[in-house]
VMD Tcl script that builds the backbone (N, CA, C; Angstrom):
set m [mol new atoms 450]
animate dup $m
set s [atomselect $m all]
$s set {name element resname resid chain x y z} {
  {N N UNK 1 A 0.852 -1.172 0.000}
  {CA C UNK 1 A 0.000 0.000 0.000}
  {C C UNK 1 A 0.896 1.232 0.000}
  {N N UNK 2 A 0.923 2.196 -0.889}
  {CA C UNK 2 A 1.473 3.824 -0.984}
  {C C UNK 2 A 0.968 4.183 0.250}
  {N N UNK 3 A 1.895 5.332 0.445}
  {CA C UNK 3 A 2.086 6.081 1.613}
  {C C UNK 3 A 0.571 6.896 1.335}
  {N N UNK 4 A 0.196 7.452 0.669}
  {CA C UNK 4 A -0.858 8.117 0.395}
  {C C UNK 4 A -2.270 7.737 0.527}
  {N N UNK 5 A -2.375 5.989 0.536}
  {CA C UNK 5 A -3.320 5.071 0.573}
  {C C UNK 5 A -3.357 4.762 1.904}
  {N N UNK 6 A -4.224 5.345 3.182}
  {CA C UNK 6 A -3.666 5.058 4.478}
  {C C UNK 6 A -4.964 4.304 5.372}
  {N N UNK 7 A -5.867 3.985 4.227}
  {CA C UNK 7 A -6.918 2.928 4.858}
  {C C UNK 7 A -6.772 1.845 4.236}
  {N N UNK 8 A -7.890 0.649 5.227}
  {CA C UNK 8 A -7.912 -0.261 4.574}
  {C C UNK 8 A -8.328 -0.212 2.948}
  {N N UNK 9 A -9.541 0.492 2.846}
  {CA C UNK 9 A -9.807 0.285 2.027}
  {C C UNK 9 A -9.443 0.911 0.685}
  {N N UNK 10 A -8.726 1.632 0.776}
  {CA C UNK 10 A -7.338 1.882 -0.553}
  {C C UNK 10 A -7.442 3.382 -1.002}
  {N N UNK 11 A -8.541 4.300 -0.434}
  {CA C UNK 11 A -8.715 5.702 -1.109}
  {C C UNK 11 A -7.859 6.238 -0.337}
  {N N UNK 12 A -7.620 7.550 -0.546}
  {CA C UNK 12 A -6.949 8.552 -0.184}
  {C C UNK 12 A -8.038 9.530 0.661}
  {N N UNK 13 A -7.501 10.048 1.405}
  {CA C UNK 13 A -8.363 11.095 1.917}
  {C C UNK 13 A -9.154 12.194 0.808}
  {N N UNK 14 A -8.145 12.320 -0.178}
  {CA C UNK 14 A -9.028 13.456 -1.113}
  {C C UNK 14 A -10.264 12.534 -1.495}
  {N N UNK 15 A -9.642 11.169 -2.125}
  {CA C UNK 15 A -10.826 10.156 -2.624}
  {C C UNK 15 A -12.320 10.056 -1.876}
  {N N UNK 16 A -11.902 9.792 -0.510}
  {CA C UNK 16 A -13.167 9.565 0.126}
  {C C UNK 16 A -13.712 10.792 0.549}
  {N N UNK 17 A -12.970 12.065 0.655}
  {CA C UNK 17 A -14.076 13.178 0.388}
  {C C UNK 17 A -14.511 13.626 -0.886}
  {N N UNK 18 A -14.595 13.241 -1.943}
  {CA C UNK 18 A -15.059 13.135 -2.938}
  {C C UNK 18 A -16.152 12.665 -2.923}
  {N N UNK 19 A -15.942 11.061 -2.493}
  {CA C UNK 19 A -17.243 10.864 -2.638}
  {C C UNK 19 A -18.304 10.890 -1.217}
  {N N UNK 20 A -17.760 11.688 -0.059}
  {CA C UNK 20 A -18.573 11.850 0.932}
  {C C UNK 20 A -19.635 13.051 -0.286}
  {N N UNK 21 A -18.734 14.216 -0.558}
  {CA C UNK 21 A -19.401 15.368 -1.702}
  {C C UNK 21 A -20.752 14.657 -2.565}
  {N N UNK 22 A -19.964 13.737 -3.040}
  {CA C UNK 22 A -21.327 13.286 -4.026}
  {C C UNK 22 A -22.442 12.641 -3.403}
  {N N UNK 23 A -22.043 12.353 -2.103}
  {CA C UNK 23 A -23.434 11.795 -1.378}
  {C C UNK 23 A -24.102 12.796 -0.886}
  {N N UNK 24 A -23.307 13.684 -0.873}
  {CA C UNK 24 A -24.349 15.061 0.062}
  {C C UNK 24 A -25.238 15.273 -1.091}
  {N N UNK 25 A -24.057 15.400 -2.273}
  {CA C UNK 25 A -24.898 16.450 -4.020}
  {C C UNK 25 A -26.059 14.880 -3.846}
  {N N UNK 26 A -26.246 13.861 -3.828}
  {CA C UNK 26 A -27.521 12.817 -4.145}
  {C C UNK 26 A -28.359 13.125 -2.982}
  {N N UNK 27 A -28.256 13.709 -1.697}
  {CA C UNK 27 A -29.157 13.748 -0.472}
  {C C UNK 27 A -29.778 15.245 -1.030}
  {N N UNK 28 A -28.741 16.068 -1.179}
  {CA C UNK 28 A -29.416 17.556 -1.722}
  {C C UNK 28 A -30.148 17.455 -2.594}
  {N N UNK 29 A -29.922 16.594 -3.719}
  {CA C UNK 29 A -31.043 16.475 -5.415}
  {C C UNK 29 A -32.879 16.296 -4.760}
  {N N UNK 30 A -32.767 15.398 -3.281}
  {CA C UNK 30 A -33.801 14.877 -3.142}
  {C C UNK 30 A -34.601 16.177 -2.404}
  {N N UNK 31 A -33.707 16.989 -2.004}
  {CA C UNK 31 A -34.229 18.388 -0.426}
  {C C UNK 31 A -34.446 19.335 -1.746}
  {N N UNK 32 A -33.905 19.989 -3.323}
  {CA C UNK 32 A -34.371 21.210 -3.495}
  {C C UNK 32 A -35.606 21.428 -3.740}
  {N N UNK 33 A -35.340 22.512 -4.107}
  {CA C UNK 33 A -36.960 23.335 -4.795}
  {C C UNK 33 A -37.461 22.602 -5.365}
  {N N UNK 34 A -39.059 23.107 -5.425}
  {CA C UNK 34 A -39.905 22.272 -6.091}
  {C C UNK 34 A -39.873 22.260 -7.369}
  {N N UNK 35 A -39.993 23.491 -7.830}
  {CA C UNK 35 A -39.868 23.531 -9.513}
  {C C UNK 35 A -38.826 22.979 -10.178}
  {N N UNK 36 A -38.873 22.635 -11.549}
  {CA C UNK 36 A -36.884 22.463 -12.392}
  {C C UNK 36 A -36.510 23.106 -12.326}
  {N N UNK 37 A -37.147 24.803 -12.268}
  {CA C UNK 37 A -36.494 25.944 -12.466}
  {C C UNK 37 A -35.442 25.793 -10.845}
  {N N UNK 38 A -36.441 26.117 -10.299}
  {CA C UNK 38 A -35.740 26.417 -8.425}
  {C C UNK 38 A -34.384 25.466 -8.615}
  {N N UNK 39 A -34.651 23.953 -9.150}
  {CA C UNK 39 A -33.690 23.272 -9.089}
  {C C UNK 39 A -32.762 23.689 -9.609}
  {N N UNK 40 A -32.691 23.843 -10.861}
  {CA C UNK 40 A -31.631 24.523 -12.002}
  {C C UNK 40 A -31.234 25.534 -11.506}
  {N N UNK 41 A -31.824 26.773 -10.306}
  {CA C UNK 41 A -30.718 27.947 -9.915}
  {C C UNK 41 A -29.327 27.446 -9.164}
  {N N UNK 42 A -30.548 26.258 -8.286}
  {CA C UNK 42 A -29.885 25.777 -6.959}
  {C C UNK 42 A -27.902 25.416 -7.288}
  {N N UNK 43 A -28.671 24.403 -8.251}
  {CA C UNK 43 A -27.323 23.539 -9.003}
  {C C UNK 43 A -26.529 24.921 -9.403}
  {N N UNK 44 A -26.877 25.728 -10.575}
  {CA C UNK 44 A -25.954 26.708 -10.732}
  {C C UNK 44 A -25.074 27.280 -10.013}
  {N N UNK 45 A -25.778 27.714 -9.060}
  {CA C UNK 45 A -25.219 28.116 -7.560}
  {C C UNK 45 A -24.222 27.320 -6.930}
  {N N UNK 46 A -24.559 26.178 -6.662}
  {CA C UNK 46 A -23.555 24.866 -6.527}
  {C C UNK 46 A -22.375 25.162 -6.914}
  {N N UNK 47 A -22.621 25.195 -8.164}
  {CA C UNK 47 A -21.091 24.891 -9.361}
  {C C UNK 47 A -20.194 26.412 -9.415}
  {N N UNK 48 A -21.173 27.387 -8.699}
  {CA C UNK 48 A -20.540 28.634 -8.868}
  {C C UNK 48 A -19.497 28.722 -7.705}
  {N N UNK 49 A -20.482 28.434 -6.196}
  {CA C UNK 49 A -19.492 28.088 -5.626}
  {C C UNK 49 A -18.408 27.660 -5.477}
  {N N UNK 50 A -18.518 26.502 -5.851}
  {CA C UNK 50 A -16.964 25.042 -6.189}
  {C C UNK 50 A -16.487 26.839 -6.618}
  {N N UNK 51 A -16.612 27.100 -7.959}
  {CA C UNK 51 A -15.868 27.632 -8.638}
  {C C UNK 51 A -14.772 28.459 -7.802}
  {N N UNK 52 A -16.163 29.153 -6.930}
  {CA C UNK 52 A -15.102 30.694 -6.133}
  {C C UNK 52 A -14.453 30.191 -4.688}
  {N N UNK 53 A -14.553 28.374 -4.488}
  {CA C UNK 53 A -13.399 27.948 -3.358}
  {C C UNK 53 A -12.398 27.411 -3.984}
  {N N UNK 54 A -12.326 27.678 -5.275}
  {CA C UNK 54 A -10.986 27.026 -5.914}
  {C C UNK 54 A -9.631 27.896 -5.523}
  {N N UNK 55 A -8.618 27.093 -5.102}
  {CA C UNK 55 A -7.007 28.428 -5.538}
  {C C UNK 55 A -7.603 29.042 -7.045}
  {N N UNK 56 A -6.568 29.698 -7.055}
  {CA C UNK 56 A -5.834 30.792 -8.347}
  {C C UNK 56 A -5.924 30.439 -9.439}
  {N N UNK 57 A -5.284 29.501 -9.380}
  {CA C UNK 57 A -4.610 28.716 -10.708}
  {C C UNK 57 A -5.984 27.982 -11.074}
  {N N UNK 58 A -7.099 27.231 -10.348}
  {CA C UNK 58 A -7.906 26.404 -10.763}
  {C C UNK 58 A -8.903 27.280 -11.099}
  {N N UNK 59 A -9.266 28.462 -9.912}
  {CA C UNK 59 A -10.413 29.210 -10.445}
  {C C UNK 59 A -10.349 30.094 -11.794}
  {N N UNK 60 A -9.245 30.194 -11.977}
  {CA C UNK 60 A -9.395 31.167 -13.400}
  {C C UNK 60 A -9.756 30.046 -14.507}
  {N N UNK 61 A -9.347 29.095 -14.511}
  {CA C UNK 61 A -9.993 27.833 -15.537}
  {C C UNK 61 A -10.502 27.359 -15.880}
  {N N UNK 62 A -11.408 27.169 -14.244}
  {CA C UNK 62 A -12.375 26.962 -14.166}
  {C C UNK 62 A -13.787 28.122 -14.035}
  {N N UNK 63 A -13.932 28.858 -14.704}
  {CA C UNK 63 A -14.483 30.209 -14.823}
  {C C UNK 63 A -14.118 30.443 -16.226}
  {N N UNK 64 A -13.235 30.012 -16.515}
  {CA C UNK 64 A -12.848 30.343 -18.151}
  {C C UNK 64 A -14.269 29.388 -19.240}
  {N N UNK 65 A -13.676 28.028 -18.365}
  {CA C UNK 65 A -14.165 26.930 -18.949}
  {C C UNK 65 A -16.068 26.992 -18.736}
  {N N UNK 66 A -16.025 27.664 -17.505}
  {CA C UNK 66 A -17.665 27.944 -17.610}
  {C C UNK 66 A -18.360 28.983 -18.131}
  {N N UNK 67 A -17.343 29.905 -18.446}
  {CA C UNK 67 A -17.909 31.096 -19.810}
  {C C UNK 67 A -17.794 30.352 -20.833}
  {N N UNK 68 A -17.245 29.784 -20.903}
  {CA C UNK 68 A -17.014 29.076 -22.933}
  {C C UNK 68 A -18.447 28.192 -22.748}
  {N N UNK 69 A -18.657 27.207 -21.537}
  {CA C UNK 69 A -19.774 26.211 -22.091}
  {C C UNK 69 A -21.122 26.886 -22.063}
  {N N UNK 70 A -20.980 28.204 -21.034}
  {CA C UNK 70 A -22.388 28.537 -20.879}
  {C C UNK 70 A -22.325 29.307 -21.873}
  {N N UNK 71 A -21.968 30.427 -23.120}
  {CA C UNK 71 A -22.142 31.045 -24.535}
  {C C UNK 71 A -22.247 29.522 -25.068}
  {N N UNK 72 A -21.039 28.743 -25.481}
  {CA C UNK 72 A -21.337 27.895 -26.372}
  {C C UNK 72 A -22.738 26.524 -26.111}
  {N N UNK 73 A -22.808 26.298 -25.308}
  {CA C UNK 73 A -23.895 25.314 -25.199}
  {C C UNK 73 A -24.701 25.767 -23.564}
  {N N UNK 74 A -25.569 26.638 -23.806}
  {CA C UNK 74 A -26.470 26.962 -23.185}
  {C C UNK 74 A -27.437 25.815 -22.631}
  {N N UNK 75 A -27.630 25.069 -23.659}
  {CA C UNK 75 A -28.766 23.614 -23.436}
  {C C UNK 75 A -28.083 22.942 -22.185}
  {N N UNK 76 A -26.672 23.108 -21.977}
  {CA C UNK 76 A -26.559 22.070 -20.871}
  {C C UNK 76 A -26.541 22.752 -19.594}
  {N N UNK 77 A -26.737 21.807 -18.963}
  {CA C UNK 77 A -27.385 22.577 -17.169}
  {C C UNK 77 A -25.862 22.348 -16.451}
  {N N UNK 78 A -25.926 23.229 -15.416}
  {CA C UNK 78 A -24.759 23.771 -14.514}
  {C C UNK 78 A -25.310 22.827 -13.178}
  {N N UNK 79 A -24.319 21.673 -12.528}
  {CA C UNK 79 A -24.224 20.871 -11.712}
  {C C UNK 79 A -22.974 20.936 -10.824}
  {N N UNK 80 A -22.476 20.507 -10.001}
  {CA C UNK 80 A -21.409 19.768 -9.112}
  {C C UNK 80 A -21.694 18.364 -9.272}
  {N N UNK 81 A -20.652 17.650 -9.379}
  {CA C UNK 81 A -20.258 16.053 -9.613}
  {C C UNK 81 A -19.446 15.530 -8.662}
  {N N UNK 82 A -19.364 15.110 -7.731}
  {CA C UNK 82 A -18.069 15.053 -6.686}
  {C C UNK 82 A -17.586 15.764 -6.191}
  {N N UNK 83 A -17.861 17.339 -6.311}
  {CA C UNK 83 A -17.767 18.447 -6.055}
  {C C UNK 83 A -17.062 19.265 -7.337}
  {N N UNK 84 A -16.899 18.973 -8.201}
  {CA C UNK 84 A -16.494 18.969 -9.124}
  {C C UNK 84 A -17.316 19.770 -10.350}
  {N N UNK 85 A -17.378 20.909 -10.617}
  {CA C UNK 85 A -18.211 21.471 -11.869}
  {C C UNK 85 A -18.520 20.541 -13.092}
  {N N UNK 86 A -19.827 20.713 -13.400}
  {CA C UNK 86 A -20.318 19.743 -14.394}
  {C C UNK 86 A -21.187 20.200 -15.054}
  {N N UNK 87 A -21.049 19.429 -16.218}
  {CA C UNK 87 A -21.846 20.054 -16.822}
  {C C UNK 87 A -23.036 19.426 -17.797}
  {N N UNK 88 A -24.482 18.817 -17.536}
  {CA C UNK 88 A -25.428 17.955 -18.189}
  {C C UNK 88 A -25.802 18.345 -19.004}
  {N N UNK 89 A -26.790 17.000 -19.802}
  {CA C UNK 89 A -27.894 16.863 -20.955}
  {C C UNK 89 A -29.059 15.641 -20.396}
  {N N UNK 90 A -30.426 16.295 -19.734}
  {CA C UNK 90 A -30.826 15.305 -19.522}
  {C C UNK 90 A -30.498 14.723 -18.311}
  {N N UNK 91 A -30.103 15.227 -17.048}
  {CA C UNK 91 A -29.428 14.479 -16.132}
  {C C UNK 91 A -28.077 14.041 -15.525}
  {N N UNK 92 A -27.646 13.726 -17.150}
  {CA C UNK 92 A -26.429 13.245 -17.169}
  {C C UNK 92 A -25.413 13.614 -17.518}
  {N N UNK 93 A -24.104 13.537 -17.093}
  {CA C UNK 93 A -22.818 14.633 -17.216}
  {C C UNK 93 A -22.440 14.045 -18.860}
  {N N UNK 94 A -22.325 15.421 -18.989}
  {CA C UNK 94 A -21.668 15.726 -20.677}
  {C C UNK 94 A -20.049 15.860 -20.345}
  {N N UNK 95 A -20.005 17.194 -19.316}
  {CA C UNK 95 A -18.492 17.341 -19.220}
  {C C UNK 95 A -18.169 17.831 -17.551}
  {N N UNK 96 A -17.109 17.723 -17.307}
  {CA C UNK 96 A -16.550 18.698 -16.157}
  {C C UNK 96 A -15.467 18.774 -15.942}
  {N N UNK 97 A -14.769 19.919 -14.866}
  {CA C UNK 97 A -13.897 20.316 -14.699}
  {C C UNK 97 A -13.392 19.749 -13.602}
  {N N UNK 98 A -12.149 18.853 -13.354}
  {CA C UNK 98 A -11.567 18.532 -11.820}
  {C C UNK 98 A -10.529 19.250 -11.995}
  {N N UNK 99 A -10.451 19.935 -10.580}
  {CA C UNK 99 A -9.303 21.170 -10.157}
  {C C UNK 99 A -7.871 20.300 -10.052}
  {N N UNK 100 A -6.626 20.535 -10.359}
  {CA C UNK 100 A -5.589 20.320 -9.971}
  {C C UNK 100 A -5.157 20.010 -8.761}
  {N N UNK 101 A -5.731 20.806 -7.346}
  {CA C UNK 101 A -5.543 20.802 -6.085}
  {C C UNK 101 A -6.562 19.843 -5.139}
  {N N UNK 102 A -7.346 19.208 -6.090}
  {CA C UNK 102 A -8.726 18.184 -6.032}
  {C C UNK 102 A -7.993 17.104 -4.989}
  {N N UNK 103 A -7.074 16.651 -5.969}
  {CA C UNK 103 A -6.329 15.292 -5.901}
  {C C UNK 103 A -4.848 15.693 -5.585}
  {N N UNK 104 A -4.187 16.579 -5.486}
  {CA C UNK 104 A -3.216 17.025 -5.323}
  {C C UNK 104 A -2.238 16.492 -6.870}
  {N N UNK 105 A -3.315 16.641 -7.868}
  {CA C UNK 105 A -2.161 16.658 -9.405}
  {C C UNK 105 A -1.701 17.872 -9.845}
  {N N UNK 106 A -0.788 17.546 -10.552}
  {CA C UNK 106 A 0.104 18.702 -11.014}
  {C C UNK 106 A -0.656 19.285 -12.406}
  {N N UNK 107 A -1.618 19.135 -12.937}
  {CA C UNK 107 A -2.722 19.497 -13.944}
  {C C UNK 107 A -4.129 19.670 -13.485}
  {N N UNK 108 A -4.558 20.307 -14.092}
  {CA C UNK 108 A -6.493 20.146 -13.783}
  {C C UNK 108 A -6.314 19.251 -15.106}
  {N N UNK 109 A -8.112 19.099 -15.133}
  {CA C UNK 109 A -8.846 18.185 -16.479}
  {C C UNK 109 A -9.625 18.936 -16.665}
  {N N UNK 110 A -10.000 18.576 -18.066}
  {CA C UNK 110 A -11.059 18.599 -18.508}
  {C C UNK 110 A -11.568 17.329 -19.136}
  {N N UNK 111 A -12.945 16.505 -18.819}
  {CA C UNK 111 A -12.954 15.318 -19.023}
  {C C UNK 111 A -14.506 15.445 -19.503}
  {N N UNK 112 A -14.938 14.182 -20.557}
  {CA C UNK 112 A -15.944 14.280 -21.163}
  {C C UNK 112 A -16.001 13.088 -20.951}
  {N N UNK 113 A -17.569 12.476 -20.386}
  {CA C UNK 113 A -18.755 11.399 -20.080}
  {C C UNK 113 A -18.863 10.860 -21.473}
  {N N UNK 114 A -19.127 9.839 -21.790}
  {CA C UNK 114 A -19.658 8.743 -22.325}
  {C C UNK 114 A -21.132 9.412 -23.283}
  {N N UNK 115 A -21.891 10.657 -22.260}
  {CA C UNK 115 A -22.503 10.941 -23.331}
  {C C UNK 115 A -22.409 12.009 -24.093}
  {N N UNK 116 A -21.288 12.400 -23.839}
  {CA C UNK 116 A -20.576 13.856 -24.874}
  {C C UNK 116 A -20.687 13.412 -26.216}
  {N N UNK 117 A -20.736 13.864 -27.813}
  {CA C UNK 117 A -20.574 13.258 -28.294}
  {C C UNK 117 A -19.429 13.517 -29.339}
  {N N UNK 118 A -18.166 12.796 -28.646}
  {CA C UNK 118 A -17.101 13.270 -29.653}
  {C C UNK 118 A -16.660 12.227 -30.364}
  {N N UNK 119 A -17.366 10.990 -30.655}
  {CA C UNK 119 A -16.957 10.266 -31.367}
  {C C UNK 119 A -15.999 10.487 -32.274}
  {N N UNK 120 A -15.043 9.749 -32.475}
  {CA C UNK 120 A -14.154 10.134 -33.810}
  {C C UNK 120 A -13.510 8.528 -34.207}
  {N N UNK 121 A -14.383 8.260 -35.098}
  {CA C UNK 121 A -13.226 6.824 -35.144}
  {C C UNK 121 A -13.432 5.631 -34.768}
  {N N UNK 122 A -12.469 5.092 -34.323}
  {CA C UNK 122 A -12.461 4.195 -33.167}
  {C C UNK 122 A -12.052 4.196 -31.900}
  {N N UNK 123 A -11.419 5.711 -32.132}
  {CA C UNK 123 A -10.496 6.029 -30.652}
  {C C UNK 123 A -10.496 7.531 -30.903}
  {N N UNK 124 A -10.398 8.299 -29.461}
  {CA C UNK 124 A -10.707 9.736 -29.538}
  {C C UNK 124 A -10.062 9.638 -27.714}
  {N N UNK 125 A -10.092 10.891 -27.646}
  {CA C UNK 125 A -9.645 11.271 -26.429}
  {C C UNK 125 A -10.592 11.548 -25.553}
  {N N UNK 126 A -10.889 11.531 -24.409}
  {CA C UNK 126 A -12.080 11.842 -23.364}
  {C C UNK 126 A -11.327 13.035 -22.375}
  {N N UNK 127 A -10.288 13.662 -22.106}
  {CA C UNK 127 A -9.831 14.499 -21.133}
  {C C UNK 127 A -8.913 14.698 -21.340}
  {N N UNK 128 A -8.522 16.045 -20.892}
  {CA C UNK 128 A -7.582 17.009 -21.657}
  {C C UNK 128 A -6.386 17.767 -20.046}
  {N N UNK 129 A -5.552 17.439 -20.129}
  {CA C UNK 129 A -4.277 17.964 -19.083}
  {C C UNK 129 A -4.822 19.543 -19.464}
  {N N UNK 130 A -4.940 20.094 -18.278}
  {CA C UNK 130 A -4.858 21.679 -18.451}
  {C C UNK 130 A -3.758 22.349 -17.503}
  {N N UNK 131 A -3.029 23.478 -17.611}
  {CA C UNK 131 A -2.013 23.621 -16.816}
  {C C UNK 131 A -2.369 25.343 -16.925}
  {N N UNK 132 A -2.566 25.862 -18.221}
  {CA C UNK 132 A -2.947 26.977 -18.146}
  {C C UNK 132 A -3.719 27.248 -19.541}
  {N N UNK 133 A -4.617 28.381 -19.585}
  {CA C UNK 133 A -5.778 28.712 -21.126}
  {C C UNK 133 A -4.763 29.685 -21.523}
  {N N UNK 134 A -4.536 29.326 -22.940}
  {CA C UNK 134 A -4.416 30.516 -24.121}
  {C C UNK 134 A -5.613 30.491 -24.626}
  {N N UNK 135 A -5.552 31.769 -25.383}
  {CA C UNK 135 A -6.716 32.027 -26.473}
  {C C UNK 135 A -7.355 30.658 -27.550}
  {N N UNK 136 A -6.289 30.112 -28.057}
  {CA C UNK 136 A -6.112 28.982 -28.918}
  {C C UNK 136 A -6.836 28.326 -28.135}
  {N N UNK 137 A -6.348 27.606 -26.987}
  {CA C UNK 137 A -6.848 26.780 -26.170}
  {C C UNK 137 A -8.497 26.924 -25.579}
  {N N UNK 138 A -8.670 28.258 -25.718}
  {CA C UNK 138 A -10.029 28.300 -25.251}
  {C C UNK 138 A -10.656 28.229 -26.219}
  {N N UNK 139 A -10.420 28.406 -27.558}
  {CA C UNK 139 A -11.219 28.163 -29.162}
  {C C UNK 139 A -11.356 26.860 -29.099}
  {N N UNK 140 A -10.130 25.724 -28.741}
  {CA C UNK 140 A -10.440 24.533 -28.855}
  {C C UNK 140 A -11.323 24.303 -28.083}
  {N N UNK 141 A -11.334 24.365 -26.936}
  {CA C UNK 141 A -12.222 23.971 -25.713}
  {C C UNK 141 A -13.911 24.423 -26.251}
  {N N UNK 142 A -13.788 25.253 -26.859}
  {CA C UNK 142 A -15.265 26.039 -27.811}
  {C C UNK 142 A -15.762 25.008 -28.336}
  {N N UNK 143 A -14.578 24.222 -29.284}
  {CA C UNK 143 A -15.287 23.807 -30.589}
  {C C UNK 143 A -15.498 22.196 -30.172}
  {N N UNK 144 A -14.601 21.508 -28.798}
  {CA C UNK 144 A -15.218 20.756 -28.118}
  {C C UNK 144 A -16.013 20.486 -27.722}
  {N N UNK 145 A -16.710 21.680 -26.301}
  {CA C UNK 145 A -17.854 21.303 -25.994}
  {C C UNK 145 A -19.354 22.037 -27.071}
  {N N UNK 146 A -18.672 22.508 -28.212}
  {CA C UNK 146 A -20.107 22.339 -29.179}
  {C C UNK 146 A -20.570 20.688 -29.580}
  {N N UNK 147 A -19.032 20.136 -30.133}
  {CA C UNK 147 A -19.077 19.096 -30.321}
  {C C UNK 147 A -19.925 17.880 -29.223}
  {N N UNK 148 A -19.711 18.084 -27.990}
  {CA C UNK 148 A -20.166 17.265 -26.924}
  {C C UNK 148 A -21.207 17.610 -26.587}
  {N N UNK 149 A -21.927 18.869 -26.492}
  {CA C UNK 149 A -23.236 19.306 -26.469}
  {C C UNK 149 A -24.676 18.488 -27.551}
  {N N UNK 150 A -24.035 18.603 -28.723}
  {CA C UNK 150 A -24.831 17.860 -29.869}
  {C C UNK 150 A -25.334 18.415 -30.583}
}
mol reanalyze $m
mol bondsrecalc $m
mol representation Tube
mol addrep $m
């Protein structure tokens, strides 16, 4: 067992607050507002948060990355995933952002679900090392999540 792995059962402390997060985000889905609407602020709010407890380095990226999806694909709804900004169609995560300081990696992600749709091929990439946005980089990230939106 790694020094980092200090339970039995093999997560890391970041790991299992991760997913303590996602049990709260499944206990909260069941407590909001009544309406979709109420729901849909709630979540926004959520993900805005995450956003503004991020360090430096993650929040500008993550704020970058949520101006690009909310102009470019409006249709998808603003969530937390593990605590993690996300971003749906239908429920289900299209894309999101894990912070660098999440897990203690030396990159953030950007990672796309199963129902994004970037097919290409037979093989395509699902998540992207981010370290810092250029302009370029945020065009790509554009023409991505149009692509994954649908």
């Amino acid at each position: 067992m790694s020094p980092e792995r200090s339970t039995k059962s093999g997560f890391t402390a970041e790991e299992r607050a991760a997913m303590r997060q996602r049990a709260a985000e499944l206990k909260a889905q069941e407590r909001k507002g009544k309406s979709p609407a109420e729901k849909a602020a709630i979540d926004r709010q959520d993900l805005l948060d995450a956003i503004a407890g991020m360090g430096d380095a993650d929040r500008v990226i993550a704020a970058a990355i949520d101006d690009i999806v909310t102009s470019v694909a409006p249709q998808l709804a603003s969530k937390t995933w593990y605590g993690f900004p996300a971003y749906t169609r239908d429920g289900k995560v299209v894309l999101f952002f894990k912070p660098a300081a999440k897990f203690k990696d030396r990159y953030a992600t950007l990672g796309f679900e199963t129902n994004a749709q970037l097919d290409d091929g037979q093989m395509w990439p699902t998540s992207y090392a981010i370290l810092s946005l250029t302009k370029a980089d945020e065009k790509r990230i554009a023409e991505l999540v149009a692509r994954a939106a649908g």
